[in-house]
C-alpha angles and dihedrals in degrees: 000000000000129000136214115206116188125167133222127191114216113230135212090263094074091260143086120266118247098232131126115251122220086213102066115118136170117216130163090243142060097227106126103011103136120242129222110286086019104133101237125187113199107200120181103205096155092044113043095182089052119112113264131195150150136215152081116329108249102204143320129242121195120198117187110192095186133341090286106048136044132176118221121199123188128191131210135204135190124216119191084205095063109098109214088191084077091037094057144348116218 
């Protein structure tokens, strides 16, 4: 199967923001897809324009438009609660 892994960032509305991710990929395995609660850093290097940001994913959804291709959105929320110090240390 392939998927399809696209991110979203949540904004301050309640609701994710509608903007592209330079860190959306496709690949044929789940491998390193992140899970609910998982710390994730989206960093655009190749597209400096592109949105970047940084927290705790929100939820999953998986849409599987036949038995060969699903779509995969994460979203990803900030709190300003959350203290990376503890996450990593760099």
């Amino acid at each position: 199967m392939k998927y399809y892994v696209t991110f979203q960032e949540f904004g301050p509305n309640g609701r994710p923001i509608d903007h592209p991710s330079a860190s959306d990929f496709e690949t044929d395995g789940l491998g390193m897809i992140p899970n609910v609660g998982d710390y994730v850093q989206l960093i655009a290097m190749s597209k400096p324009d592109a949105p970047q940001y940084s927290g705790r994913v929100k939820s999953r959804l998986f849409r599987y438009f036949n038995d060969e291709t699903c779509g995969i959105n994460i979203v990803v929320e900030d709190n300003k609660n959350d203290d990376w110090g503890a996450v990593i240390k760099e």
